[in-house]
C-alpha positions in Angstrom: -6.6 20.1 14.4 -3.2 18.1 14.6 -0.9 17.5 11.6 -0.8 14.3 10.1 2.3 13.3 12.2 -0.5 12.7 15.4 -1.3 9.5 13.9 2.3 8.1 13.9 3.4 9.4 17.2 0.9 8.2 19.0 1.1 4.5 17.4 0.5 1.7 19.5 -1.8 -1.9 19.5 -1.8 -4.0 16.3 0.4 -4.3 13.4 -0.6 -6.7 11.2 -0.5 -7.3 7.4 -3.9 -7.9 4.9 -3.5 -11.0 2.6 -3.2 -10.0 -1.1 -1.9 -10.5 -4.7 -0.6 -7.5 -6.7 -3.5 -7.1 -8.3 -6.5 -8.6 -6.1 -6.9 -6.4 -3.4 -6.4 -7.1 0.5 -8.3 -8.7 3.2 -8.5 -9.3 7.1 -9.7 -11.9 9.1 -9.5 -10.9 12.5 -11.2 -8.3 14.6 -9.6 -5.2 13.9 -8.4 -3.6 17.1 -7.8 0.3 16.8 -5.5 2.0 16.4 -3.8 -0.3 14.0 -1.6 0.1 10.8 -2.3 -2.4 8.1 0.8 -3.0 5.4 -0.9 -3.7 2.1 0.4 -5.1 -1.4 1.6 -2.8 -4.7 -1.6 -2.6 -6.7 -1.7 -1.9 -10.2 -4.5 -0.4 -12.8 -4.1 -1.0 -16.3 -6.1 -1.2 -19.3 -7.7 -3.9 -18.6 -7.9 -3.8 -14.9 -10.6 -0.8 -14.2 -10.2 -1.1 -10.3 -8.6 -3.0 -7.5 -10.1 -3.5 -3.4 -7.2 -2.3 -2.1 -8.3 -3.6 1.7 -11.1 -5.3 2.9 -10.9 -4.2 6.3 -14.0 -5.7 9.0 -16.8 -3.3 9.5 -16.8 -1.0 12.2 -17.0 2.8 13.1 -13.6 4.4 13.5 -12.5 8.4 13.3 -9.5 8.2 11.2 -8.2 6.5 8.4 -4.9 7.5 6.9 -3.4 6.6 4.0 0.7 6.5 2.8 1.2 5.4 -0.6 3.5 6.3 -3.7 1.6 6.7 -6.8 3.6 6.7 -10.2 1.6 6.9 -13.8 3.3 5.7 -16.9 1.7 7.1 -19.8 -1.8 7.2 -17.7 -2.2 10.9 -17.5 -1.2 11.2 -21.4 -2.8 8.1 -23.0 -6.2 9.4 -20.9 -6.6 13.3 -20.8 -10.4 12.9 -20.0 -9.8 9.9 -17.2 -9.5 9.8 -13.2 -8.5 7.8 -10.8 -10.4 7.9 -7.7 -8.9 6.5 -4.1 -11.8 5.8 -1.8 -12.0 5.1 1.9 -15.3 3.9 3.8 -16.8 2.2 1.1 -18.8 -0.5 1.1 -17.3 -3.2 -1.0 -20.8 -4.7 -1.3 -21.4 -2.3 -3.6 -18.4 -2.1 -6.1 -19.7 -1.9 -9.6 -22.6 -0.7 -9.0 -21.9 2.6 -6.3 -19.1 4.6 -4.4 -20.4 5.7 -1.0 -17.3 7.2 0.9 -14.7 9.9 1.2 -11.3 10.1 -0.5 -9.6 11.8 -3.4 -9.0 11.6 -7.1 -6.0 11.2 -9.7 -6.3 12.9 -13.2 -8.7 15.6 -14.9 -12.5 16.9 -13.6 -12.1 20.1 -15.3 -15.4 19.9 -16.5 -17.2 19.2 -13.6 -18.9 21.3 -11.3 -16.2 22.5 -8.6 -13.6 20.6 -10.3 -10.0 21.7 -10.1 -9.8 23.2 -13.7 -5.5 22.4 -13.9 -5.1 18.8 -15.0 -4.0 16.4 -14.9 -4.1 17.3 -10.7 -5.8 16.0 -7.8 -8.7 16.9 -5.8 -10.5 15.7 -2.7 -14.0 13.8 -3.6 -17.0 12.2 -1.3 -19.3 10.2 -2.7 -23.1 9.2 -1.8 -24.2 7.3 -5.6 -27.6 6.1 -5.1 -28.7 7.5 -1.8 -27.8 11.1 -1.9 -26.7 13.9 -4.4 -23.9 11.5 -6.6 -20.4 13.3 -5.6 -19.2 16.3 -4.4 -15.3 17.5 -5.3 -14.3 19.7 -2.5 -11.4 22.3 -3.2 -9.1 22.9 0.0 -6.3 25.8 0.3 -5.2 27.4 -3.8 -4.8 25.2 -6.1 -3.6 21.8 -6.6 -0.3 21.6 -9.0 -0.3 19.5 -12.5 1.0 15.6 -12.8 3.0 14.3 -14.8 4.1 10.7 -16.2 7.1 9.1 -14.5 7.0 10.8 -11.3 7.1 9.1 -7.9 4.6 10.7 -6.1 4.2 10.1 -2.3 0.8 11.1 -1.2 -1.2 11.0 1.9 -4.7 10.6 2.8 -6.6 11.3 5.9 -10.4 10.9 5.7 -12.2 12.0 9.1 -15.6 11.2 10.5 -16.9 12.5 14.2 -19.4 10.0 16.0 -22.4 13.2 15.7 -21.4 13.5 11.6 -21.0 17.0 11.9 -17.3 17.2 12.4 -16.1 15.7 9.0 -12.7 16.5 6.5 -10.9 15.0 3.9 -6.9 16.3 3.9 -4.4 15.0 1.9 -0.5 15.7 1.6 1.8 15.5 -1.6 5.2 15.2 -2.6 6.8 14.7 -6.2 10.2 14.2 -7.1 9.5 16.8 -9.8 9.6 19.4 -7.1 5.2 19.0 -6.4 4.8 19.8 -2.7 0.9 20.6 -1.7 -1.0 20.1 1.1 -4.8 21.1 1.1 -5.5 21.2 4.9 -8.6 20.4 6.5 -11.6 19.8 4.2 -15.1 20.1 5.7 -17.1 16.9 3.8 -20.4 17.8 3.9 -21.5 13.8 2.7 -23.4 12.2 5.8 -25.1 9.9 3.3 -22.5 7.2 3.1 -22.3 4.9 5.8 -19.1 5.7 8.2 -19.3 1.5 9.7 -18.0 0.7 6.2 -14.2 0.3 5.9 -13.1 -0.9 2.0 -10.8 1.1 -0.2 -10.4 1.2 -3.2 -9.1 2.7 -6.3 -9.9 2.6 -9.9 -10.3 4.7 -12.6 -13.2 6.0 -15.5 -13.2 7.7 -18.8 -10.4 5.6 -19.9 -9.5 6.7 -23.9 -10.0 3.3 -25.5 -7.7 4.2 -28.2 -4.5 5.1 -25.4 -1.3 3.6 -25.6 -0.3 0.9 -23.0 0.0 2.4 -19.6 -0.5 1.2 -16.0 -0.8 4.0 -13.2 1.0 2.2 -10.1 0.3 2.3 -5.9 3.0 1.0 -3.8 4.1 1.3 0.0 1.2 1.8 0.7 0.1 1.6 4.5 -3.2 2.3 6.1 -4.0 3.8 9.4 -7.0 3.3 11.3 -8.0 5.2 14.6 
């Protein structure tokens, strides 16, 4: 497969932005027509703000989404050792609250879990089929993913993939740390053809918060979104 660099070289079509507010989420009106890169607002989670549509992008099968984005936690990995953040593409929106059907990644600790990355706080690639399938499954790529820390910009990249037969799927994802973090994963087979690949939300929010925790807020800004 080609690096993630395919996607911006061979740019052309529609730029357009989504209509949001810091902490509401985007939207689009119009058709999209592929490829197209969509500019979206900073978002912000919080204590009281559990998760925030980050694009509500028309429905639609497409191959690629990537995603460009700095993340930056104050006090989030500290305040919640137990807590993650996950970043979902392809979900649908419908849904929020009440299931996450997609493919993406996730910020924080799943230690405990089955397959998860047992360094933490860390990152790790996720697909999810609540409801209709087998719940989650956290996928490990090439070694292992390095530890987070608090006031670090971090500038990560997604790319979720989908073939039109289902059988040619990955997750990858890409990132750099002005702490000296540099990780790539490479290409991640996703086994999930439960979800439904028409749907085109993301989202990110975040669970097992400590309810005794400090004040924090874990921040996404510049963030862009690629669809092919």
């Amino acid at each position: 497969m080609q690096s993630y660099h395919f996607i911006w070289l061979s740019l052309i079509g529609l730029i357009f932005s989504a209509l949001a507010t810091a902490c509401g989420g985007g939207s689009t009106d119009a058709a999209t027509t592929y490829p197209a890169r969509i500019a979206l607002p900073d978002v912000e989670l919080n204590p009281s703000v559990e998760s925030v549509v980050i694009a509500a992008l028309p429905d639609g099968f497409h191959a690629d989404t990537v995603i460009q984005l700095t993340l930056r936690s104050n006090g989030y990995f500290t305040q919640n050792p137990d807590a993650h953040a996950p970043l979902v593409t392809r979900q649908d929106l419908a849904l929020n609250g009440k299931a996450i059907r997609g493919q993406g990644m996730l910020f924080g600790n799943v230690s405990q879990a089955p397959g998860g990355n047992p360094i933490h706080p860390s990152l790790q690639a996720e697909t999810w089929c609540n409801g209709i399938g087998d719940g989650s499954f956290l996928l490990n790529g090439q070694s292992t993913p390095p530890v987070l820390s608090d006031g670090v910009d971090y500038q990560v990249t997604l790319h979720t993939h989908v073939g039109t037969d289902r059988s040619d799927q990955f997750i990858r994802f890409q990132i750099r740390g002005a702490d000296g973090v540099s990780y790539e994963s490479g290409e991640i087979h996703d086994p999930n053809t439960a979800f439904d690949a028409t749907k085109n939300g993301i989202w990110i929010g975040h669970v097992f918060q400590n309810p005794l925790a400090a004040p924090w807020t874990l921040k996404v800004y510049g963030i862009t979104v690629t669809l092919s």
